[in-house]
C-alpha positions in Angstrom: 0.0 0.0 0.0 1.5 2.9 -0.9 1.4 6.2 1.0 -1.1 7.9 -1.2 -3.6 4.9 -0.5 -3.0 5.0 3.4 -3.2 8.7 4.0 -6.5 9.5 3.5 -7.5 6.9 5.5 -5.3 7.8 8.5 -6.9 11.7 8.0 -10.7 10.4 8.5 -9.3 8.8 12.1 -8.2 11.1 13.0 -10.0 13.5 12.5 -13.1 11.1 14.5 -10.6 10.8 17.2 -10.5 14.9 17.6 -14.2 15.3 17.2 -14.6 12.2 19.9 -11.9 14.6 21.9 -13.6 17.6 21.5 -17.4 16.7 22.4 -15.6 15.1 25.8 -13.9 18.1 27.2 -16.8 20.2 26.1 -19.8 18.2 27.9 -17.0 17.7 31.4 -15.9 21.8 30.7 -20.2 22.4 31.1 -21.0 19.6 33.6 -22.4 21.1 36.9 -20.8 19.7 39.8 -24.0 20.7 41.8 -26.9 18.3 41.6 -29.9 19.6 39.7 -32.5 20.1 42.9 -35.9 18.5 42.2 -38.8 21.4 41.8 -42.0 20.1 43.5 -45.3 22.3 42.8 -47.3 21.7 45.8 -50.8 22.8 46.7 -51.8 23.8 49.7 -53.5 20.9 50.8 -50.4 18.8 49.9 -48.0 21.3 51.5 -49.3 20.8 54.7 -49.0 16.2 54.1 -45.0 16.9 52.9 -44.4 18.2 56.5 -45.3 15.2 57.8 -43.1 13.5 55.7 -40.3 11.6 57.3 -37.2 13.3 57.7 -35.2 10.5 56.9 -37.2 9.8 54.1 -36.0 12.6 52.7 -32.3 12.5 54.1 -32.2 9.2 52.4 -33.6 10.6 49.0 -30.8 13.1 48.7 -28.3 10.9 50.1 -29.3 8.8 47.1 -29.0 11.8 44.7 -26.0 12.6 46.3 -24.6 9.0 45.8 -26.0 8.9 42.2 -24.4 12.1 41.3 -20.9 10.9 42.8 -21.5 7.8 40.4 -22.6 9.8 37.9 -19.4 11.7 38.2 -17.3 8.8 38.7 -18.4 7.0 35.7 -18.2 10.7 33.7 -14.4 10.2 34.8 -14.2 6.7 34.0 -16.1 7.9 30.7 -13.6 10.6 30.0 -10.4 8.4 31.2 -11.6 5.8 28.8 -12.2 8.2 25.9 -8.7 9.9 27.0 -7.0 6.1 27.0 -8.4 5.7 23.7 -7.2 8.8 22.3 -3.9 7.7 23.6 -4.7 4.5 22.0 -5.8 6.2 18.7 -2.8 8.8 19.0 -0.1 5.8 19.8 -2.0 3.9 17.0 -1.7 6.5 14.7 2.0 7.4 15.3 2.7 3.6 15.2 0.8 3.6 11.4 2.5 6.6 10.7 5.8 4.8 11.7 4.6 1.7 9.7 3.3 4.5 6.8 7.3 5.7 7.1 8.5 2.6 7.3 6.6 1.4 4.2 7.8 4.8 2.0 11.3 3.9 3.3 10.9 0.7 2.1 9.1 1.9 -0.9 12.0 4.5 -1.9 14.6 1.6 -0.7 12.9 -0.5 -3.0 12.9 2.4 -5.9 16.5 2.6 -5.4 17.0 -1.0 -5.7 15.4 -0.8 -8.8 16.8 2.4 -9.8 19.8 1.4 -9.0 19.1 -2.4 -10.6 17.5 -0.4 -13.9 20.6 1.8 -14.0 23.1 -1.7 -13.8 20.7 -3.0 -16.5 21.2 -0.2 -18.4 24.5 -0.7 -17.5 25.0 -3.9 -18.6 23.2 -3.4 -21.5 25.5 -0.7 -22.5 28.3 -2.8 -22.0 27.0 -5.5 -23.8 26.0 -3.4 -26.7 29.5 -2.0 -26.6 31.2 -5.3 -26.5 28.5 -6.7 -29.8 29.6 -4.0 -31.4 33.3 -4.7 -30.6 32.8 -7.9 -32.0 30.6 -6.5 -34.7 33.7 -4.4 -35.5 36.2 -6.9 -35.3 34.2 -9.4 -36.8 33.5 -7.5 -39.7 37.4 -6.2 -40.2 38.3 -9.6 -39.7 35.7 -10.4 -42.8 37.3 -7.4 -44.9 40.8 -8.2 -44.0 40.3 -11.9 -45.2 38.5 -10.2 -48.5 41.1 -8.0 -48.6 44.1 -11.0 -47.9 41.9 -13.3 -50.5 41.7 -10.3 -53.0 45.4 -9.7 -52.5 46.4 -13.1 -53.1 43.9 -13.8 -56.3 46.0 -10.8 -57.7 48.8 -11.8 -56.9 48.1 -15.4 -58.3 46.9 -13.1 -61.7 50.2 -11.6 -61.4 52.3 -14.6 -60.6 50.7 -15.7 -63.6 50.7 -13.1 -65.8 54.4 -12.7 -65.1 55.1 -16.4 -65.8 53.4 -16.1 -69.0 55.3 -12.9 -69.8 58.5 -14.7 -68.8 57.5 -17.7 -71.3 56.4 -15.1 -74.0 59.6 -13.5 -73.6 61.7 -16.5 -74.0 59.5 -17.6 -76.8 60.0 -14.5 -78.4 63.9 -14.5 -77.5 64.4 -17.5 -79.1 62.4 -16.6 -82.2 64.3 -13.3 -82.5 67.5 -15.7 -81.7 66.1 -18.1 -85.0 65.3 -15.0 -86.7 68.4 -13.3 -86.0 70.2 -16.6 -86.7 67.8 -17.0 -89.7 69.1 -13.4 -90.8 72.5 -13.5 -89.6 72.9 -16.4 -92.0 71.1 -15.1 -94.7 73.4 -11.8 -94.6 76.6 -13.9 -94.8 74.7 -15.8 -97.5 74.7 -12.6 -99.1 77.2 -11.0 -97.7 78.9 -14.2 -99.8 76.8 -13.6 -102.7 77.9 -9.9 -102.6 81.6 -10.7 -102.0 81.9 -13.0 -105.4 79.7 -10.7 -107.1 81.9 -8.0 -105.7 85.0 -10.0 -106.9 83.3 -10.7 -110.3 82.3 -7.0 -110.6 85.7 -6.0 -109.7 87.6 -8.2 -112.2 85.2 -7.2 -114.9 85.1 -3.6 -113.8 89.3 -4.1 -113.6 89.5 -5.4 -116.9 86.8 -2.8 -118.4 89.2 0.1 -116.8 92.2 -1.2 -118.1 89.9 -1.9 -121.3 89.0 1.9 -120.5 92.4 3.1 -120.0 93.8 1.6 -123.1 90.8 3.4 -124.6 91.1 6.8 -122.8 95.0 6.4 -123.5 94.3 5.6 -127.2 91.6 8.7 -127.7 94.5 10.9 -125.7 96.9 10.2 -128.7 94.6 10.5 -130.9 93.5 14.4 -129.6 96.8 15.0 -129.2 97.7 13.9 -132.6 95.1 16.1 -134.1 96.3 19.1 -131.9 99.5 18.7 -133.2 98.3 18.9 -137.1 97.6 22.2 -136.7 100.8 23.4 -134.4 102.9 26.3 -135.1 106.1 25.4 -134.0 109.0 27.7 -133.0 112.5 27.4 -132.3 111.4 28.7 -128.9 109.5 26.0 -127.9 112.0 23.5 -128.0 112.4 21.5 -125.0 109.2 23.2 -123.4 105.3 22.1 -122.8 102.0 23.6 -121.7 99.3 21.9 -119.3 95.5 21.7 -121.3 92.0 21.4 -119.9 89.3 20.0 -122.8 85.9 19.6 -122.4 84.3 17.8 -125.3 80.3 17.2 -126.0 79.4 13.3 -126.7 80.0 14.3 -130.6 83.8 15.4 -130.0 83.2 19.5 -130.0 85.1 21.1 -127.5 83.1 23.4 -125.7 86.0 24.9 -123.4 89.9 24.8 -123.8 92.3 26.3 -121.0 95.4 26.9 -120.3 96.6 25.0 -116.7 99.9 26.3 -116.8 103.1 26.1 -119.2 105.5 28.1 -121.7 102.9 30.9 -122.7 104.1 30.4 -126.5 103.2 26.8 -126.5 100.6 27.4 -124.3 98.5 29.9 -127.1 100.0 27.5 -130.3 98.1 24.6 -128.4 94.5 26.6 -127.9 95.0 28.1 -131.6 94.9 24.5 -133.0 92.2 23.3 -131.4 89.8 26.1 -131.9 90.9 25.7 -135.4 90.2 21.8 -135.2 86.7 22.6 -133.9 85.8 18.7 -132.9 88.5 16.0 -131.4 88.0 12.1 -131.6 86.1 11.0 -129.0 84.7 7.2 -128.1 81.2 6.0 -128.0 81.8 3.9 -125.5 80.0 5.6 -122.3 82.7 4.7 -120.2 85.5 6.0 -122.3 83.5 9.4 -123.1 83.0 9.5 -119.4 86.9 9.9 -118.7 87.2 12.0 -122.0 85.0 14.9 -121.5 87.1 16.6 -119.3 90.5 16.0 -119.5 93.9 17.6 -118.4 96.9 16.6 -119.8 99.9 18.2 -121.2 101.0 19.0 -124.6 104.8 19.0 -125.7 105.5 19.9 -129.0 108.1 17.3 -131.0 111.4 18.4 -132.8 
């Protein structure tokens, strides 16, 4: 029962305990202690009987009032010492409820605090434990994306392993085809290199024997200009003994398109480019090669004696 339940109850008793309190104090405060006297109306004729009334008679009546007023008064006490025990009673009954009213809130608020404080370790706990799931939550969910993470690392790694293993085997594969093809081509350029060498050798003998073939021509086709620069040569004493370097240059028909002096006796030197403006065209060969080492010649011119 809690103390909101047991109050009013304990206000109504008391509150009947001081009304109970009250009315007894109030009828012993307006209690006469003086018997009420009896009032007798007497006539005349009855007046005059009372006198002759015993005298103890009477005596005894009032001693009988007298004793019914002391009981009267007694019991009033005994009356007012019960209602005065009983308001001890009720006050001792009412301090002991409100003891065992305060006794039951202490309990009560003892009881709160227990479960305050039971609620609040709950809580607590709860706390705690909702703390520690989500620890493990945590961990258990890093130790979930650290094994990803470890399994992902190691699938690359296996990619890579393998991709490096196949680039190693490409690799070699493609070393030892550019080693074949290298090989291949290596032997293929001494093949040629060969090939070149004889044809090389060939080429030179032939181009050997054509220069010397040329030579002999070029030679020959000197005389022969020199020859016909000589047909039409002034000579003079002066010149005896004495020469003049020439530079020709002859078109593929034999004209000479330039003749100069390189150097020389100046007398032999203008006799020589007099006759061969006046020859106009010198023998020249139609072989290419020979023209080739024709058309622009030096050589020098001596006259004969």
């Amino acid at each position: 029962m809690t103390l909101n339940e047991i109050f009013p109850s304990l206000l109504k008793s008391s509150a009947l305990h001081i009304v109970l309190a009250i009315g007894l104090v109030i009828s012993v405060s307006f209690e006469d202690d003086t018997p009420d006297v009896l009032q007798v109306t007497l006539n005349q004729e009855k007046a005059i009987e009372a006198i002759s009334v015993d005298q103890k008679a009477v005596e005894q009546r009032i001693k009988e009032l007298k004793n019914n007023d002391v009981s009267k008064k007694r019991k009033e006490e005994q009356r007012i010492k019960n209602l005065e025990k009983r308001a001890n009673e009720a006050r001792k009954k009412r301090q002991a409820e409100a003891r065992r009213i305060k006794k039951l809130e202490q309990q009560r608020q003892a009881k709160e605090r227990e479960k305050k404080k039971a609620e609040a370790a709950t809580k607590k706990a709860k706390a705690k434990q909702k703390i520690e799931q989500n620890k493990a939550a945590k961990a258990k969910a890093n130790k979930e994306k650290a094994e990803k993470a470890a399994k992902a690392a190691a699938k690359k790694r296996k990619k890579e392993e393998k991709a490096l293993a196949d680039a190693q085997k490409a690799r070699k594969q493609k070393e030892v085809e550019e080693k074949r093809k290298a090989e291949a081509a290596r032997q293929k350029a001494l093949e040629e290199q060969l090939l070149q060498e004889q044809l090389a050798q060939e080429q030179a003998v032939r181009a050997k024997a054509k220069q010397q073939q040329v030579l002999t021509e070029v030679e020959k086709y000197k005389a022969m200009i020199m020859a016909r620069i000589a047909q039409n040569f002034l000579k003079d004493e002066k010149m005896k003994g004495k020469q003049c370097r020439l530079n020709i240059r002859l078109a593929f028909n034999g004209l000479v398109t330039k003749a100069i002096s390189l150097g020389g006796d100046k007398l032999v030197c203008e006799a020589a480019l007099r006759s061969i403006r006046m020859a106009d065209t010198l023998p020249v060969s139609k072989d290419r090669a020979v023209f080739e080492q024709l058309k622009n010649i030096n050589f020098t011119f001596k006259p004969d004696f």
